[in-house]
C-alpha positions as CSV (number, residue, x, y, z in Angstrom):
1,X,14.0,13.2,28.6
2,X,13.1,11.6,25.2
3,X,12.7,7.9,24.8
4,X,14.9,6.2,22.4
5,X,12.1,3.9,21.1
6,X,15.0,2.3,19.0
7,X,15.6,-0.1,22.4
8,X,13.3,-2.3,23.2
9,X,10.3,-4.1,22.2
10,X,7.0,-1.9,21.9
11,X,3.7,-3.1,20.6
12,X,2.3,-0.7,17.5
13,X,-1.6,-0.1,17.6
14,X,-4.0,1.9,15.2
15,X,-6.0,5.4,15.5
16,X,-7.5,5.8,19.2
17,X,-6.8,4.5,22.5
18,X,-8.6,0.9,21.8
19,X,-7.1,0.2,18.5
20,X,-6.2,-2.3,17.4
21,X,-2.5,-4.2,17.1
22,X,-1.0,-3.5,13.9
23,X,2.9,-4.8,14.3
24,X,5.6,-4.3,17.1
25,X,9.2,-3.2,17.4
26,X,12.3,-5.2,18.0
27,X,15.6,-3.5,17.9
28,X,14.6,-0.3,16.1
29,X,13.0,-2.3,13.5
30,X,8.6,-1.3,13.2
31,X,6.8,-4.5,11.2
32,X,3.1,-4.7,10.5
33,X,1.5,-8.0,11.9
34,X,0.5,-8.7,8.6
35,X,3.4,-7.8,7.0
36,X,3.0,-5.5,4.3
37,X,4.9,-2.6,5.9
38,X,7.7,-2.2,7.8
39,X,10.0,1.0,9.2
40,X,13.4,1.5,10.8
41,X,13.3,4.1,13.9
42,X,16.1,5.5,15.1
43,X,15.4,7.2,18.5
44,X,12.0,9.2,18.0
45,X,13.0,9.5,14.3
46,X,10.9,7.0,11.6
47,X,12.7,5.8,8.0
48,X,11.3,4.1,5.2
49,X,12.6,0.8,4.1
50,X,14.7,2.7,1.6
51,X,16.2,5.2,4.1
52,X,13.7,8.1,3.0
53,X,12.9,10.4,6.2
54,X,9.0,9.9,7.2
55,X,8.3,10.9,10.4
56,X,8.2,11.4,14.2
57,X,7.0,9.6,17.7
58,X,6.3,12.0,19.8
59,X,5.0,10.9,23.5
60,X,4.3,7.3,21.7
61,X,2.3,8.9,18.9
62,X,4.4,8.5,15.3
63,X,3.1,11.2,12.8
64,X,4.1,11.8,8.9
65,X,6.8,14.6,9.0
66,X,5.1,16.3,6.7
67,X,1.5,16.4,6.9
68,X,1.1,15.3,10.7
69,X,-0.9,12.3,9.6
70,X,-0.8,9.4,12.4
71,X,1.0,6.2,11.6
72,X,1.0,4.2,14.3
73,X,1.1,4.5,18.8
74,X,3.7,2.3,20.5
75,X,3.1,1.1,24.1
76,X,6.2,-0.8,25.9
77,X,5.6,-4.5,25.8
């Protein structure tokens, strides 16, 4: 069953299983701890600040739709 990672509050890390914490989720809203980003996910899909499509999560991974680049792993707080 796929997690609706638009409920909730997950933590956001970088690349690798020890990275480091780069923002959290509150309410289907992604901000960067040092607030220069931020996304909108809607169940395992990611939007831009403008609404523009940009990616997946996929197992807690988020990925660029289009070039599979990683963005960010979530972990439930």
């Amino acid at each position: 069953m796929p997690i609706n990672y638009s409920v909730g509050r997950y933590l956001a890390y970088g690349a690798g299983t020890e990275g480091p914490q780069v923002g959290w989720v509150e309410d289907g809203y992604l901000r960067s701890a040092n607030g220069t980003w931020s996304f909108r996910i809607d169940g395992q899909e990611i939007y831009g600040p403008g609404g523009d499509f940009v990616g997946f999560i996929d197992n807690g991974v988020a990925t660029r739709a289009r070039t599979g680049q990683f963005l960010f792993r979530l972990e439930r707080e």
